[in-house]
N, C-alpha and C positions, 0 to 999 in steps of 0.2 A: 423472524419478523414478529412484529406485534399483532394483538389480536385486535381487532373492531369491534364495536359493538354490533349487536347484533342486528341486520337490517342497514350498516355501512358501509359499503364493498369498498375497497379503494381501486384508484382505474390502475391501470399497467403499464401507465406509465409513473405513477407515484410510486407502488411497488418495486418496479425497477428501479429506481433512483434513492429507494430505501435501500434495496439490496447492495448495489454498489457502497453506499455511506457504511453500510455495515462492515462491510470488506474493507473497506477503505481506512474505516475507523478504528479497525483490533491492533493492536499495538504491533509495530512494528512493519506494519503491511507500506506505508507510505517510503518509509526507511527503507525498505527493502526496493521498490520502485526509484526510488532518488539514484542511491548506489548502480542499478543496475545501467540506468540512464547515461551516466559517465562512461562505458564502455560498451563497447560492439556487442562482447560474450562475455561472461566471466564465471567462474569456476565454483562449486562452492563451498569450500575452504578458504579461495579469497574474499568470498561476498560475506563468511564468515568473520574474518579478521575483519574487515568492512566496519559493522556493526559490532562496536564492544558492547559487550554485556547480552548479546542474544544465544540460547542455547539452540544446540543442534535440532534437537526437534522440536522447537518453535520456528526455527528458521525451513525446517524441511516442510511443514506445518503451513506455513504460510505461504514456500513458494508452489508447495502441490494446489491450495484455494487459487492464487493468481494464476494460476498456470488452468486452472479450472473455468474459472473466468474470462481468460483469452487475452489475463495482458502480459504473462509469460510465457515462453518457451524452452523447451527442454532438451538437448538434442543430446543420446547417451550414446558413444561411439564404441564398439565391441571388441575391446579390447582388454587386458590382465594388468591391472585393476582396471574395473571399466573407468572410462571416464566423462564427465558428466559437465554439460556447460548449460548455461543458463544466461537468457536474451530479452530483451523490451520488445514487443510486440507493436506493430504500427500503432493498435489500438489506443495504448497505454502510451504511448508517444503524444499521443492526441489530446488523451486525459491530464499528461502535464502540463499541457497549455492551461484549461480550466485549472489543476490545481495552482499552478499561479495566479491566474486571476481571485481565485477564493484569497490564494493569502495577501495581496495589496488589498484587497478588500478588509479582509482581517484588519490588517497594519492602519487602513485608513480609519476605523472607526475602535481601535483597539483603547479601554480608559487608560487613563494612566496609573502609574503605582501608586498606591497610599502607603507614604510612609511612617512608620509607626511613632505615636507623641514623643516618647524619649529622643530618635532622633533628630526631631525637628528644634 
């Protein structure tokens, strides 16, 4: 989090709403909520294939933060290799509704491209 100046508290609900953007915003965290979204449970070696170009522990990284948060779940079943699945949280079910609305919002007031002189 940011710091204040001194003598500026922010209330707790601005805090929290920081907090989220900040999770929200590390690469890959959104990515990883989308995919998960698509299926009931999913594994993660699939959720890795999922995401080209994410490493193993960015991915392990980010699902322990959401899982921290309460918009993942982790269910490891005791077995040789264990095995390990991973699920969208009601919460985080909820939270995609808003991030839809963020991105029409996005889309509705998005500039357009400038295209550079030589091509015009």
């Amino acid at each position: 989090m940011t710091e204040e100046p001194e003598g500026q508290a922010r209330t707790d609900a601005t805090c929290t709403v920081v907090d989220v953007w900040e999770l929200l915003g590390r690469r890959w965290s959104l990515h990883i909520l989308k995919n998960l979204k698509t299926k009931e449970v999913i594994r993660f070696n699939e959720l890795k294939r999922s995401l080209p170009g994410i490493s193993s522990t960015v991915l392990s990284e980010r699902l322990l933060e959401l899982e921290r948060e309460g918009l993942v779940t982790k269910k490891i079943y005791p077995e040789v290799p264990p095995r390990v699945e991973y699920s969208i949280t009601p919460q985080a079910r909820e939270l995609g509704v808003i991030i839809k609305d963020l991105a029409r919002w996005a889309n509705k007031w998005k500039r357009p491209e400038i295209k550079p002189l030589a091509a015009q």
